[in-house]
N, C-alpha and C positions, 0 to 999 in steps of 0.2 A: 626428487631433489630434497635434501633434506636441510636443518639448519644450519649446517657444517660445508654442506655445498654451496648456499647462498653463501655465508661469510666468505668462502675461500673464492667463487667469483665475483666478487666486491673487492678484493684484493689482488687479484688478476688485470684487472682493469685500473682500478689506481692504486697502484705502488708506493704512492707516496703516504699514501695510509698504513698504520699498525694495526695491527689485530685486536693490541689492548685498545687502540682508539674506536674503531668500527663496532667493539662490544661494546663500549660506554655510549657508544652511538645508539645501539641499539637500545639499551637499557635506558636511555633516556625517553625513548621514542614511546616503550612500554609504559614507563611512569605518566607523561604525558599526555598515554589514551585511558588509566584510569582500570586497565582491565577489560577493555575492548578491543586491543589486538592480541594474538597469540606471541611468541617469542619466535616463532618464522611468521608471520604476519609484520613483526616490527621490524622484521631483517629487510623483506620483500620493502615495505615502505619506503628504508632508507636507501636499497639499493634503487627506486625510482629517484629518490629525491636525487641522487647521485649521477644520475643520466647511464645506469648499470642494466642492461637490459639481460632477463634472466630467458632460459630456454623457455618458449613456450610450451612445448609437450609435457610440461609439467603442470600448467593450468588446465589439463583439457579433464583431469579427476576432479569432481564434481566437490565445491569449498562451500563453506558455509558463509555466512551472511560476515558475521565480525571476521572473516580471515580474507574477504575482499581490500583489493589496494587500487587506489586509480591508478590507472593505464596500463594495466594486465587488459588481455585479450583471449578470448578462444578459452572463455568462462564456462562452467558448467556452474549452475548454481537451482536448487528448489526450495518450493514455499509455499506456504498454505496462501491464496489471494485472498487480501483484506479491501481491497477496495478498488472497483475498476473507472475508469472518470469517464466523463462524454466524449465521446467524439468530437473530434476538431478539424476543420478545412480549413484550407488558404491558399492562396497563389503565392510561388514561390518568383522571384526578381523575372526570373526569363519567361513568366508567363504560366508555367505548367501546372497541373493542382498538387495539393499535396492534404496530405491525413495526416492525422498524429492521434495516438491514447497511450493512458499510459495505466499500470495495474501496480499495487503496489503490494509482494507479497512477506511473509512472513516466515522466520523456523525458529528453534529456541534460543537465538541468541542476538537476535535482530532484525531489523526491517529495513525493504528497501524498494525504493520506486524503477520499474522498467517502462523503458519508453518504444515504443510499437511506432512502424509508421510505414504512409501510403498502404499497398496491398496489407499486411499484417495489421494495421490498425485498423481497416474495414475487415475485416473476418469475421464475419455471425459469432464464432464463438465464443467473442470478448464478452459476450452478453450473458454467458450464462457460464462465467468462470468465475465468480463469489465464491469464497468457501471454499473449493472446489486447491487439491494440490497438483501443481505442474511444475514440471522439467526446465528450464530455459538452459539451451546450451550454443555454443558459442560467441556467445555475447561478450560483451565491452564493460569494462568499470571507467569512470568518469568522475571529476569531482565538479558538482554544478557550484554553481552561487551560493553563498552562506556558508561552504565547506561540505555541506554533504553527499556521497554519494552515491549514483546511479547507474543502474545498466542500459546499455543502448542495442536493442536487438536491430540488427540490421536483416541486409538480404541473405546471409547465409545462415543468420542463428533457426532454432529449430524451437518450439515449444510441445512439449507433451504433454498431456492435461489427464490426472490419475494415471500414472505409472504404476503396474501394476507393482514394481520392487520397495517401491513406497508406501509406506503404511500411515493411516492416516492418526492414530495416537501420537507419532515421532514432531508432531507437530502443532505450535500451540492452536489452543479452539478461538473460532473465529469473536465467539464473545468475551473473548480477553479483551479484546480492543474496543467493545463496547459497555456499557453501563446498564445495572437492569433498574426496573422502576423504583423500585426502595428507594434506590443510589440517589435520585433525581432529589436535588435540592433549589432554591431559586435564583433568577438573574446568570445561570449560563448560557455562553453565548454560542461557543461549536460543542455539540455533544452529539455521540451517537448513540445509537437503538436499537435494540430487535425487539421485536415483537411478534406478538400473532394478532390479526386482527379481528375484532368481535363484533364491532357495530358501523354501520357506516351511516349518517344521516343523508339526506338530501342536501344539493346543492343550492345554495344560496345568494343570488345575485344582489348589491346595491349600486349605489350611486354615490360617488364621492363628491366633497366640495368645489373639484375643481372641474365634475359633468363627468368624472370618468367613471366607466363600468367595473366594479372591482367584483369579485368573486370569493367566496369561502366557502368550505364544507369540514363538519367534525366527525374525528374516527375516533372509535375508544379500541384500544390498543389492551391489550395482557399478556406478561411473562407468569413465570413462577413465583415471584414474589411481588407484584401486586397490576392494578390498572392504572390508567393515565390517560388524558382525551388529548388526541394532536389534534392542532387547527391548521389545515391548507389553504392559503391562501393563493388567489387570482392562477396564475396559468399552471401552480401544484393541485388547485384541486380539483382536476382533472382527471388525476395520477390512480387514483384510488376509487373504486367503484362497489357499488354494493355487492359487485359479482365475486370481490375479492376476498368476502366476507371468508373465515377459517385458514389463510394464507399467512406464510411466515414476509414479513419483514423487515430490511433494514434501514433506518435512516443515517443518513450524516449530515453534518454540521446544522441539527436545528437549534434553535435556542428555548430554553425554557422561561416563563411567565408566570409569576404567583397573579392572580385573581382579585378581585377585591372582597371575596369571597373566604381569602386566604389557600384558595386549593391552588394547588400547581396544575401546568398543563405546557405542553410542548407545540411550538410551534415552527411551519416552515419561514424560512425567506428565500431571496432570491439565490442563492449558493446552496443551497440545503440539497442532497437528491436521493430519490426513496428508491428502492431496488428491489423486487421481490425476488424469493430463495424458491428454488426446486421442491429443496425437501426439508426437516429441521435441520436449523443448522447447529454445526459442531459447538459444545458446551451448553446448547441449549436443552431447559431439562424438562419441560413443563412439557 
């Protein structure tokens, strides 16, 4: 379907529209994404906002990330995975359990979170899809809260993880989305990491003021362009063991700490989580 078929079933439907209106329509819809929808990407928009429902066997060839619209179905969509979250339980009203994760992957023209649930969210293999390019296909576009949106892999979507017709250059490297140690300057508060790890100390127990047992341990960490010591604290510095020593990897959301020393140093908190890579990851050069 091209951009001349959407127009012409957008006009099929309501009659009461011009073709000069529906292009200004659309050409509005374009100014107002800024260069982040395509010129059939603003069409498909507005024939949702429209209540214009377009054939779906035309979603089913594989879109990239900016020419997604909410509520198209029977998505094909791939991406390098930038970050996969923890697993999540819960009872659902009628009693029954339920899982949810979600992976948030990446191609050259955007990013975006897919949400995984019950069976699909428990799959070993969410754990060792970092970095890692895969398929999602018949999947849902959705716009959550704030505007942004999402995929909903249900029970019939499918993921492939390394397709062999994808190649892994055609998509950005996984430390675009990260920061190396140079970069690190003081008082941020979510930043991400990769690294390789060089030293791990011993683990460290005290005593807080209010009798509680807290916990830390320091890793010295090195990229290509320099070192950095993370501190884990209480149930993170667990995470990391001496055993892990020459191991690539990644942190999210720690915050960095100038010293009174005036050195920097990266530390976890409670949101922070560390995930170790297979192999080096993509962009990484050292």
């Amino acid at each position: 379907m091209t951009f001349e078929d959407i127009v012409d079933r957008i006009l099929s439907v309501r009659p009461e529209l011009t073709r000069e209106k529906v292009l200004k329509m659309i050409e509005a819809k374009e100014r107002s994404a800024k260069g982040f929808l395509t010129r059939e990407s603003a069409a498909l928009s507005l024939a949702a906002d429209l209540g214009v429902t377009i054939d779906e066997t035309y979603f089913r060839r594989e879109l990239q990330i900016k020419d997604l619209v909410s509520g198209l179905g029977n998505v094909t969509v791939s991406g390098r995975v930038i970050h996969v979250s923890p697993l999540k339980k819960f009872t659902r009203p009628d009693g029954r359990d339920g899982a949810k994760r979600s992976i948030c992957i990446a191609d050259k023209t955007g990013i975006i979170r897919a949400n995984l649930w019950d069976e699909k969210a428990l799959s070993p293999d969410l754990e060792r899809l970092l970095d890692k390019i895969v398929r999602l296909s018949h999947v849902s576009v959705r716009r959550r809260r704030g505007g942004r949106l999402e995929l909903n892999v249900g029970s019939r979507s499918e993921m492939e993880i390394e397709p062999e017709d994808l190649r892994d250059e055609d998509f950005p490297p996984l430390t675009k989305f990260t920061k190396k140690i140079s970069e690190i300057v003081g008082d941020e508060k979510d930043m991400n990491i990769i690294g390789v790890i060089k030293r791990v100390y011993p683990l460290v127990t005290f005593k807080r003021q209010d009798g509680s047992e807290g916990k830390v341990r320091r890793v010295e960490l090195k990229d290509e362009t320099g070192e950095v010591n993370l501190v884990l604290w209480d149930d993170k510095a667990n995470l990391i063991l001496e055993s892990h020593v020459g191991k690539y990897v990644m942190l999210t959301r720690v915050r960095v700490k100038q010293r009174f020393d005036s050195q920097i140093e990266i530390q976890t908190k409670d949101q922070s989580e560390i995930r170790f890579l297979e192999k080096r990851p993509s962009g990484f050069e050292l």
